[in-house]
N, C-alpha and C positions, 0 to 999 in steps of 0.2 A: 256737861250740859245734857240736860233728857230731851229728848226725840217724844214729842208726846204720842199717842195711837193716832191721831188722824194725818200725823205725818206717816208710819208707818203701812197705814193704810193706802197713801196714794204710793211709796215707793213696790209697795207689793204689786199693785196693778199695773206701774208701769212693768215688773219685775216679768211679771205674769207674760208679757208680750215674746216673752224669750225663750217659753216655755214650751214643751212639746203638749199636743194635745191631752193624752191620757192624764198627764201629771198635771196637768192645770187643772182637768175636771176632777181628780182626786183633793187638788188643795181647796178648790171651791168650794167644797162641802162642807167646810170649815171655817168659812169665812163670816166675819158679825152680820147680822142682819142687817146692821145700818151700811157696813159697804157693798152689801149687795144691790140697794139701790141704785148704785155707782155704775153704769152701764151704757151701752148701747141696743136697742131695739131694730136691727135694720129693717129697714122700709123703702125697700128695691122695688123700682117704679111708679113711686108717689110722689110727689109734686110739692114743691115749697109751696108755700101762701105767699101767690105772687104781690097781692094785694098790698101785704106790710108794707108800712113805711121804716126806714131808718134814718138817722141822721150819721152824716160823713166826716171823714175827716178836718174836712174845711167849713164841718157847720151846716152842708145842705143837707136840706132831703134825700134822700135816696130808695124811692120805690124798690123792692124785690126786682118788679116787672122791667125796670129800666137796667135792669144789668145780664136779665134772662130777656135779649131781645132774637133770637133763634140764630145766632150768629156764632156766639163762641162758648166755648162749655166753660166751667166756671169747677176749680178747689171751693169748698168748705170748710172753713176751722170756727169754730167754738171757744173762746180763751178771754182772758180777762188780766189788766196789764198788771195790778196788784197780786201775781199768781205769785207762787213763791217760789216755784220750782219747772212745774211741769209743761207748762206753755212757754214760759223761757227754752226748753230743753227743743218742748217739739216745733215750734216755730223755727228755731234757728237749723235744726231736722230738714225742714221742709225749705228753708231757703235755701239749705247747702243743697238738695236734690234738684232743685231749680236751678241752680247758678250752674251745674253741670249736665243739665239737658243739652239733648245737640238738635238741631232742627228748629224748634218749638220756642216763639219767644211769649213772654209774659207781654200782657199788651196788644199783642196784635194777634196770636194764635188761640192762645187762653187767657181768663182770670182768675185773679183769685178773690174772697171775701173771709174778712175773718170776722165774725161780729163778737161784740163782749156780753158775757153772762151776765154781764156788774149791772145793772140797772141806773147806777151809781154816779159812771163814769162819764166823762163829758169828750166831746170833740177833741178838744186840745190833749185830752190824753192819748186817746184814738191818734192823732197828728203824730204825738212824741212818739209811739208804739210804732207809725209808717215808717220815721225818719227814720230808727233803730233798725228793721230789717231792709226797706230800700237802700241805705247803705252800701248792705253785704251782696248785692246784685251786683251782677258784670252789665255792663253798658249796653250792652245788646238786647237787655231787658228789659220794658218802660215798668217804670214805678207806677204809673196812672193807672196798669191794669190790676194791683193791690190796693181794694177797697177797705178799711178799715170803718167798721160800722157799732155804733152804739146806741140801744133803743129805750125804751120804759119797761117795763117790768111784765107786763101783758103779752106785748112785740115778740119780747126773749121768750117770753116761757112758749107761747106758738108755735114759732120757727125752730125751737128744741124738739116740742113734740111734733112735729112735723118730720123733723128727717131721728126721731128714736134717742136722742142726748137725754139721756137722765143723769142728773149732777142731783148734788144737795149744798146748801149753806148751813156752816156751822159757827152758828151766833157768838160765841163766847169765843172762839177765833180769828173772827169776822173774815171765812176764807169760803172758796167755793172750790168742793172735791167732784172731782171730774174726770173722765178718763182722756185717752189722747187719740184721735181719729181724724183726720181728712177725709171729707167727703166729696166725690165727684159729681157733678150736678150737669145734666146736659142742656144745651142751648135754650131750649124749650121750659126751664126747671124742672126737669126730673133727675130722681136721684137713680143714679147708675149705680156704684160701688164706695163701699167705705176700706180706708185703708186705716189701717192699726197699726200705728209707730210711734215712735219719737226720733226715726232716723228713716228716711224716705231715701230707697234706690231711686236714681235716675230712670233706669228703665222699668223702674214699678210705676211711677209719677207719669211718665210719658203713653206707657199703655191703655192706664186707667185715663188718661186725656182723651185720648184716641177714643177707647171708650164710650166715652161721654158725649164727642163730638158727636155720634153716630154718621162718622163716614166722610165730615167734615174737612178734618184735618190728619196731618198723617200719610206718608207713600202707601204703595200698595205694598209693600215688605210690610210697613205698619199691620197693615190690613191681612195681609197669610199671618204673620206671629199673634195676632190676636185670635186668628180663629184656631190656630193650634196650641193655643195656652188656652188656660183659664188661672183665676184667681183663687190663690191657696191661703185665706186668712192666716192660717197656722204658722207659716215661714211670711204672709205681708209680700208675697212678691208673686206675680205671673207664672205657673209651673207648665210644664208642658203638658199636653193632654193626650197621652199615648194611641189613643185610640183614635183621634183625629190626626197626628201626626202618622197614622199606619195609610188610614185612607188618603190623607194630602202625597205621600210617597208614592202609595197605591198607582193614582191619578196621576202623577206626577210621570211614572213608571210608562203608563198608557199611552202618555200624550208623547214622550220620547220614543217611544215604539213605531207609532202611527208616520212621526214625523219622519224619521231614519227609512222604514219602508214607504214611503208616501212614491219617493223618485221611481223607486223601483217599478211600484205598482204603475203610474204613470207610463212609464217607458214598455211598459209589458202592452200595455192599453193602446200603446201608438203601432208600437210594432202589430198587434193583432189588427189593427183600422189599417195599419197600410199592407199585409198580406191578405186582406179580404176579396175575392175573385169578383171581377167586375162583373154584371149580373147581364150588360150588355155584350 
């Protein structure tokens, strides 16, 4: 059986996600015109068009604005149910990184929204598509908080340019070439961070939440690990940021200093007040 070029074209990009830096901007150079369209643009701290309407899984409306209501940050996915490969791959990705969060429940702490590129696609596919990953949830998880969404052709191409998804359709296959991304979106709809996988660590998914929430959600361990990480597209996961882990140490070093001498001082301080010669 032949593998035509626009299938080897999507498994190159996913391919790409595994790749170390240098050697991916060496292959890039090389890559057809037409899949270099195939991309993301980030657009860190700009705003979905809250305004859009979509429709749901159960057939309603579903304003943007009614799911960014400043409460809980919100995953982004892009994907469309007639994918052939790659949205099956990173969907089931993302649910396996979710079903092994610890703390953090889908529903109550986050959502998530995944809307279809398809222009095409109706509710009841969107429906089939929830029931397929709601499934694979552990119970702890409400399915309500996985919006499945499908709009008109205007809606999608917006909300693509909006958070930087550039795909293309290819007629004579009748597929749409896409790359694979989760986007975090904070309470407010702004876009925080994109993650690039088809296989989401637990503690990259929970970070990037935290993230998002701005301060929301999340311990205060949350809150020290994010300021001494940052996010390394390259590896798709939180790395540490040596330079802020030297100063958190630093600090860390001071504040155990102060406290271990703190008695001492005290006592030095009482003893000098009660040897002080009464003036009478």
């Amino acid at each position: 059986m032949t593998i035509r070029l626009a299938n080897w074209v999507l498994l190159a990009i996913v391919f790409m996600n595994y790749l170390d830096s240098p050697l991916r901007a060496q292959i890039l150079t090389d890559v057809p015109e037409k899949a270099k369209e195939i991309r993301v643009d980030e657009k860190l701290g700009d705003f979905l068009p809250l305004e859009l309407v979509f429709i749901d899984e159960r057939g309603q409306p579903t304003p943007l604005a009614s799911l960014c209501t400043g409460k809980r940050p919100l995953l982004l996915t892009l994907n469309y149910s007639n994918c052939p490969g790659l949205c099956v791959a990173q969907l089931n990705g993302l649910t396996e990184g979710v079903a092994e969060l610890s703390g953090l429940q889908l529903g109550k702490d986050f959502d998530m929204v995944s809307i279809s590129i398809d222009p095409r696609e109706t509710p009841e596919k969107a429906a089939s598509m929830k029931q397929r990953y709601a499934s694979l949830l552990p119970k702890e998880h409400d399915a309500k908080g996985w919006h499945f969404l499908t709009g008109d052709a205007k809606s999608i191409e917006r909300v693509a340019d909006a958070v930087g998804f550039r795909y293309t359709y290819d007629k004579k296959e009748d597929r749409f070439n896409h790359a694979s991304v989760a986007i975090g979106i904070s309470p407010s709809g702004k876009i925080t961070r994109y993650l690039y996988s088809i296989g989401f660590a637990p503690e990259t998914i929970r970070l990037s939440l935290v993230e998002a929430s701005e301060g929301r959600i999340g311990t205060t361990a949350d809150q020290i690990l994010l300021w001494c990480f940052h996010y390394n597209p390259d590896e798709n996961r939180y790395s540490a940021d040596a330079r802020r882990l030297l100063s958190f140490a630093a600090g860390a070093f001071v504040l155990i200093g102060l406290g271990a001498s703190a008695p001492f001082w005290f006592s030095r301080q009482k003893a000098l007040a009660n040897n002080t010669p009464d003036d009478n």
